[in-house]
Each structure stands twice: as structure tokens, then as C-alpha cells.
ZAMAR-185548 format. One record per atom (N, C-alpha, C): residue number from 1; residue in three letters; atom name; x, y, z. Coordinates in nm, 3 decimals. Atoms other than C-alpha are relative to their C-alpha. Example, Ala and Ser with C-alpha at 12.3 -4.5 7.8 and 13.67 -1.06 7.14 Angstrom:
# ZAMAR-185548
- i;aa;at;xx;yy;zz
- 1;ALA;N;0.089;-0.119;0.000
- 1;ALA;CA;1.230;-0.450;0.780
- 1;ALA;C;0.090;0.120;0.000
- 2;SER;N;-0.082;-0.119;-0.006
- 2;SER;CA;1.367;-0.106;0.714
- 2;SER;C;-0.077;0.109;0.073
//
This chain:
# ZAMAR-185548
- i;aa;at;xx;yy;zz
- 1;UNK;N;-0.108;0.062;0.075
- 1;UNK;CA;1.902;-6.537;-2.002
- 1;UNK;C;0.112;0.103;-0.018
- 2;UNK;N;-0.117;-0.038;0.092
- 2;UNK;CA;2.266;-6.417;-2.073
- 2;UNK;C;0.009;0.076;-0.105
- 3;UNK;N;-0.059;-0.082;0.139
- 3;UNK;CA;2.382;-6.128;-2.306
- 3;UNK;C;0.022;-0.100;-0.099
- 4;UNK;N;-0.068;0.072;0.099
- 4;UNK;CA;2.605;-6.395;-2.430
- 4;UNK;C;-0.043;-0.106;-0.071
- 5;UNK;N;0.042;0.141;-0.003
- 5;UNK;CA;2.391;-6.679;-2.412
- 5;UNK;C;-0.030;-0.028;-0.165
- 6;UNK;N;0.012;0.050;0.122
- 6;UNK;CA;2.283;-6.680;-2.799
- 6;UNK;C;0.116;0.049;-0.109
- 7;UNK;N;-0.150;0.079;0.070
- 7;UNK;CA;2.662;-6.662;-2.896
- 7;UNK;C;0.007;-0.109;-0.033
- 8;UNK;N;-0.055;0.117;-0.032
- 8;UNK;CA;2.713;-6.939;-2.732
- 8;UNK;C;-0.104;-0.140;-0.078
- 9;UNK;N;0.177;0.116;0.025
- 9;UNK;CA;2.323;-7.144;-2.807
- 9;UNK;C;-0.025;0.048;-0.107
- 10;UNK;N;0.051;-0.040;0.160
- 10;UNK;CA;2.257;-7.115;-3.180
- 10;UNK;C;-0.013;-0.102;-0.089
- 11;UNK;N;0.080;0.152;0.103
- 11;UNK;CA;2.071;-7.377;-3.421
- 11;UNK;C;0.134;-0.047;-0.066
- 12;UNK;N;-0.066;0.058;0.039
- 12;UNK;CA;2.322;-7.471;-3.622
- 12;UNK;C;0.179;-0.029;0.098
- 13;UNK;N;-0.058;0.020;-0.099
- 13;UNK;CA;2.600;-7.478;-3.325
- 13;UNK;C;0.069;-0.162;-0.014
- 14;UNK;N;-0.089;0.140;-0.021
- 14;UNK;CA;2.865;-7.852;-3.310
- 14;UNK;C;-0.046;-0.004;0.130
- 15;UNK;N;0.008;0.025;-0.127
- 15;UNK;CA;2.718;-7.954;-2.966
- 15;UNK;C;0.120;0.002;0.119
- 16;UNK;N;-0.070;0.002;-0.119
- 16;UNK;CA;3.027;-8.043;-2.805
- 16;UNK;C;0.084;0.138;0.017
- 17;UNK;N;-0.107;-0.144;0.028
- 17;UNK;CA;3.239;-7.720;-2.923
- 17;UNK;C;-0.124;0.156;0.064
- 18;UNK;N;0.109;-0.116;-0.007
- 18;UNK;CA;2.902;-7.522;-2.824
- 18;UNK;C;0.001;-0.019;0.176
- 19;UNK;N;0.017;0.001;-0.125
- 19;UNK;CA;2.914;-7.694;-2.451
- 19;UNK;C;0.154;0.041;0.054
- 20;UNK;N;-0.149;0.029;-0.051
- 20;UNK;CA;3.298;-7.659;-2.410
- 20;UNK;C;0.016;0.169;0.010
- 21;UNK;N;0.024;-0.144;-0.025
- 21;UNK;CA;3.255;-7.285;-2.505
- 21;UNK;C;-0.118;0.044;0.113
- 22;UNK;N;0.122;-0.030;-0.118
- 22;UNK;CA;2.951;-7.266;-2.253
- 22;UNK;C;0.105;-0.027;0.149
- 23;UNK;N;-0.048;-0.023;-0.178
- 23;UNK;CA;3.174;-7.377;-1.957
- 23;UNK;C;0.102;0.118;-0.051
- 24;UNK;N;-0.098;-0.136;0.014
- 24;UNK;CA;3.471;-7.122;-2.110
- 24;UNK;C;-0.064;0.127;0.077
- 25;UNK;N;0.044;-0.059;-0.060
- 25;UNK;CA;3.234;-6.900;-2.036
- 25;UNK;C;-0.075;0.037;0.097
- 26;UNK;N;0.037;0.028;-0.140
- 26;UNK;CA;3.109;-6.986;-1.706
- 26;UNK;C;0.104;-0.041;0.072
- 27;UNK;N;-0.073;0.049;-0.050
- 27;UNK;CA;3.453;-7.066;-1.582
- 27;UNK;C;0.000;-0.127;0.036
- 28;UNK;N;0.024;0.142;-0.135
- 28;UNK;CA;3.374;-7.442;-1.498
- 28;UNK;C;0.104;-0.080;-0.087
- 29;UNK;N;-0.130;0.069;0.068
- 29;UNK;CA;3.659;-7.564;-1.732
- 29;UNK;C;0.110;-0.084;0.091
- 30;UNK;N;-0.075;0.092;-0.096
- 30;UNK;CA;3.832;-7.838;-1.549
- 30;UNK;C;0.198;-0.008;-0.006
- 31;UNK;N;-0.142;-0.048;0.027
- 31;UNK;CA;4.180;-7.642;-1.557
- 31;UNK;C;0.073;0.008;0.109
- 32;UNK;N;-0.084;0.009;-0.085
- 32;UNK;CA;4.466;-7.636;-1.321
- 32;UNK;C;-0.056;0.075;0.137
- 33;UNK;N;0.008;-0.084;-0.106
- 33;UNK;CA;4.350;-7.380;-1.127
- 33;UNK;C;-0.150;-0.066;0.086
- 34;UNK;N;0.116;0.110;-0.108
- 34;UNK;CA;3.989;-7.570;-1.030
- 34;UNK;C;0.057;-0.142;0.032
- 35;UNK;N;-0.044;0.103;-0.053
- 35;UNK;CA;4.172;-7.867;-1.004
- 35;UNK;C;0.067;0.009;0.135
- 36;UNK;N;-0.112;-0.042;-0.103
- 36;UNK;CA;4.408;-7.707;-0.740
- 36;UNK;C;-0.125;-0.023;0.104
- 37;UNK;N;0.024;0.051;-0.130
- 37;UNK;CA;4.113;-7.722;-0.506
- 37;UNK;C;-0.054;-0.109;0.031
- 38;UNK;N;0.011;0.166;-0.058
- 38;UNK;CA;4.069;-8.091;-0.490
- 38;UNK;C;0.131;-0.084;0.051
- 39;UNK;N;-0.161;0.045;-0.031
- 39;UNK;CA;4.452;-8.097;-0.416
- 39;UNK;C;0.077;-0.095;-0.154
- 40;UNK;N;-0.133;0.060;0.129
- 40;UNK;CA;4.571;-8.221;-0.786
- 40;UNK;C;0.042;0.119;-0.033
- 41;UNK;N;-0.089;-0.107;0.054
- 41;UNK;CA;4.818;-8.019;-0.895
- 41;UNK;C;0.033;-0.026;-0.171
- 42;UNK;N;0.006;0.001;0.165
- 42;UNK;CA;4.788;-7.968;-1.287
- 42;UNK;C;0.044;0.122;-0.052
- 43;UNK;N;-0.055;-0.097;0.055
- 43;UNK;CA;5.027;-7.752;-1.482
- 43;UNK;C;-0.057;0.052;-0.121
- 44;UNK;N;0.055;-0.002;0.185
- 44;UNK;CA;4.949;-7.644;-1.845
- 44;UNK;C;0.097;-0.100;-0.020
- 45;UNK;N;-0.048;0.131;0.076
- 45;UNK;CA;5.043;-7.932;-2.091
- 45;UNK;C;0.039;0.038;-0.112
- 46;UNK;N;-0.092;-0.067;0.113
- 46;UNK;CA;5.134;-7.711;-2.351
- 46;UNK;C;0.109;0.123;-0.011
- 47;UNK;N;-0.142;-0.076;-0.050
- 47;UNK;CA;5.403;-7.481;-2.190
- 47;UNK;C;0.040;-0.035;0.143
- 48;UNK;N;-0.087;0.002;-0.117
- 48;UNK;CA;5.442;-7.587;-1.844
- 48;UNK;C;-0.031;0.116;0.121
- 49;UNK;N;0.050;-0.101;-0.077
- 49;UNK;CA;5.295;-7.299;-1.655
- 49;UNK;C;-0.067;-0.083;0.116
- 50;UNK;N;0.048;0.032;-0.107
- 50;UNK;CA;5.234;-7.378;-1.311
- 50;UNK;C;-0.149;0.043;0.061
- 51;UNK;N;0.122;-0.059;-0.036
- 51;UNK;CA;4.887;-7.169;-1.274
- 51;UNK;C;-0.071;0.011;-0.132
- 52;UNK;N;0.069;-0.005;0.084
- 52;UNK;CA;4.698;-7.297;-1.539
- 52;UNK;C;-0.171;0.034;0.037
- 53;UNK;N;0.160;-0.085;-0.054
- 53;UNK;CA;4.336;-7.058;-1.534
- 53;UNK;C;-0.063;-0.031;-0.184
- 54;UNK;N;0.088;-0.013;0.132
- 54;UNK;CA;4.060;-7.064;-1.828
- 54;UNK;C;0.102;0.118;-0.094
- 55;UNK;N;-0.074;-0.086;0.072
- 55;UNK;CA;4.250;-6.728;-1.921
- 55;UNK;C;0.117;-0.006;-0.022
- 56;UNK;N;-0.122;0.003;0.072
- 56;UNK;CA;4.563;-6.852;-1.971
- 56;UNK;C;-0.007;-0.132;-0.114
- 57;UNK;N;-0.006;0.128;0.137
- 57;UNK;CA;4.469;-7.147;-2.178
- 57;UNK;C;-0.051;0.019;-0.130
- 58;UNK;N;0.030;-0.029;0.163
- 58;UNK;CA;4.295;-6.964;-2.437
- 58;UNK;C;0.045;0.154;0.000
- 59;UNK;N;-0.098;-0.115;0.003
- 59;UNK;CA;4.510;-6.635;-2.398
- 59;UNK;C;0.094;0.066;0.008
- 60;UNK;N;-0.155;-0.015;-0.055
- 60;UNK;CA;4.829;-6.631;-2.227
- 60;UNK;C;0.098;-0.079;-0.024
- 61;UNK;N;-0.099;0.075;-0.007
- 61;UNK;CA;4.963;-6.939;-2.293
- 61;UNK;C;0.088;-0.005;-0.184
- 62;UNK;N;-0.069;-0.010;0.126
- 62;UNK;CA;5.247;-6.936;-2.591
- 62;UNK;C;-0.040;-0.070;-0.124
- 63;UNK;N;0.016;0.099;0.093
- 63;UNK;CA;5.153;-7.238;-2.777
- 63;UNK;C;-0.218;0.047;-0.023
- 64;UNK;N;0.145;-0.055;0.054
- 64;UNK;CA;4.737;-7.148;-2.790
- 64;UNK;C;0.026;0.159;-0.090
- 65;UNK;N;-0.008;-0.083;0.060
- 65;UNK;CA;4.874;-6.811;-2.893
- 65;UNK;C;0.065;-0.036;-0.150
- 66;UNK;N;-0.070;0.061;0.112
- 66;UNK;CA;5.048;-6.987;-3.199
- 66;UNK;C;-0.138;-0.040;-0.093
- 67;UNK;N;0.120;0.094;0.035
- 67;UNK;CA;4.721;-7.162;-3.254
- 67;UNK;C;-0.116;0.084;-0.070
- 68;UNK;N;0.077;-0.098;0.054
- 68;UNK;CA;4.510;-6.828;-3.254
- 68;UNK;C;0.022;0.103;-0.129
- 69;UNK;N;-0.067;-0.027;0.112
- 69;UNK;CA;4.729;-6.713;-3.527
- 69;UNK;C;-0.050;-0.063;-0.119
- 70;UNK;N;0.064;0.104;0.099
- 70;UNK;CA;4.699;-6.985;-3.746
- 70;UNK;C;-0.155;0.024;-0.021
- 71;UNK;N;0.163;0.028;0.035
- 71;UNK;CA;4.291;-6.959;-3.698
- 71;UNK;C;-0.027;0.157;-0.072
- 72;UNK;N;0.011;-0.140;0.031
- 72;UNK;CA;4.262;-6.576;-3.729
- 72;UNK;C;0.086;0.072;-0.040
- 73;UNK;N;-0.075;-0.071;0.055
- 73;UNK;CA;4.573;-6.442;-3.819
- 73;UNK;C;0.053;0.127;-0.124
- 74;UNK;N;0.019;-0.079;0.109
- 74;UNK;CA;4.480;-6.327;-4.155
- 74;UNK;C;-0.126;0.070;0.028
- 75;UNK;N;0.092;-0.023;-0.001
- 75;UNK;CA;4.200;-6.218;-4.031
- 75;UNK;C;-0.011;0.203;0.064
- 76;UNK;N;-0.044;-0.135;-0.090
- 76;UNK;CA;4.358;-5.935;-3.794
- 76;UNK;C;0.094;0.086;-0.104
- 77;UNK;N;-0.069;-0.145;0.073
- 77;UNK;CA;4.460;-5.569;-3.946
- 77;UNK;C;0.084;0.013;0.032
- 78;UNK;N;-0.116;-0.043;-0.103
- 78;UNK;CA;4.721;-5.501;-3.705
- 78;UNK;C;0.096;-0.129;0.029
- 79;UNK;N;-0.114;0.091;-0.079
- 79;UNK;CA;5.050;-5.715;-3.554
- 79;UNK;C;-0.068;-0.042;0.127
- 80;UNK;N;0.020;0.043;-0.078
- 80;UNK;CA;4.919;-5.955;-3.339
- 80;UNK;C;0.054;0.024;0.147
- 81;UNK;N;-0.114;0.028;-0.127
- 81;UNK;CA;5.032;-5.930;-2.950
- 81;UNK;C;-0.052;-0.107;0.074
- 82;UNK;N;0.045;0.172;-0.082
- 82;UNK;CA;5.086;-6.227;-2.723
- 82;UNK;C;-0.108;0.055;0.120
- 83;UNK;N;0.067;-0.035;-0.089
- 83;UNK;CA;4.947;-5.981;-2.456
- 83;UNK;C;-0.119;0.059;0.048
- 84;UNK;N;0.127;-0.050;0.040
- 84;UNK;CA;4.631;-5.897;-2.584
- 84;UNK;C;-0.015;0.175;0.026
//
């Protein structure tokens, strides 16, 4: 089993928020960039970025970075950066 795996797999765990983080971290997230090889072309939907990847949807992109603020914001010592 996975380092990560009892991050992710833990008794009290929301099932769907526990499987959605399980593909995050298996890359199988049905994002622009796996879509690209069935020939749909899928941008991000919350800025418009033409090469939407797992890592830009929960790291790069402007508006999730707005989002991670709001969740953790107070949580962080330091000035947030967009660029990790």
C-alpha cells in the first residue's frame, strides 16, 4: 500500500471527497489535459487556461488560488504566493 494511502483512506473520511482526492492523487482526474487524448479539447472553466492539468486546477489556476485562501489563509504564517 501507498505512503499516502491512509491520508487519503481513513474511517471517518466523506466518501466522495475521499474518492475525488484518491484520483487527485493518482492523476486520473478527468481534466483537460486527459481529455486532450480522446480529442476533446477542454480549457479550465474557471480562468480559461488552455492546458488544464490536475496541477493547475488545484494550484496554478487564479480563481482555486482565491479559494485556497479563503480555506487556509488564516491558517498560513507567511504571505501567501500564487506560485507556491
Amino acid at each position: 500500500m501507498a505512503s499516502w494511502s491512509k491520508v487519503v483512506w481513513f474511517a471517518k473520511g466523506v466518501p466522495r471527497f475521499v474518492f475525488i482526492t484518491w484520483l487527485a492523487v493518482r492523476d486520473r482526474l478527468f481534466t483537460g489535459t486527459r481529455m486532450a487524448q480522446w480529442g476533446v479539447v477542454q480549457s479550465c472553466l474557471f480562468c480559461g487556461e488552455p492546458n488544464e492539468s490536475r496541477d493547475h486546477l488545484f494550484f496554478a489556476c487564479p480563481y482555486t488560488f482565491t479559494v485556497w485562501l479563503a480555506v487556509v489563509g488564516d491558517l498560513l504564517l507567511a504571505e501567501a504566493d500564487p506560485d507556491w
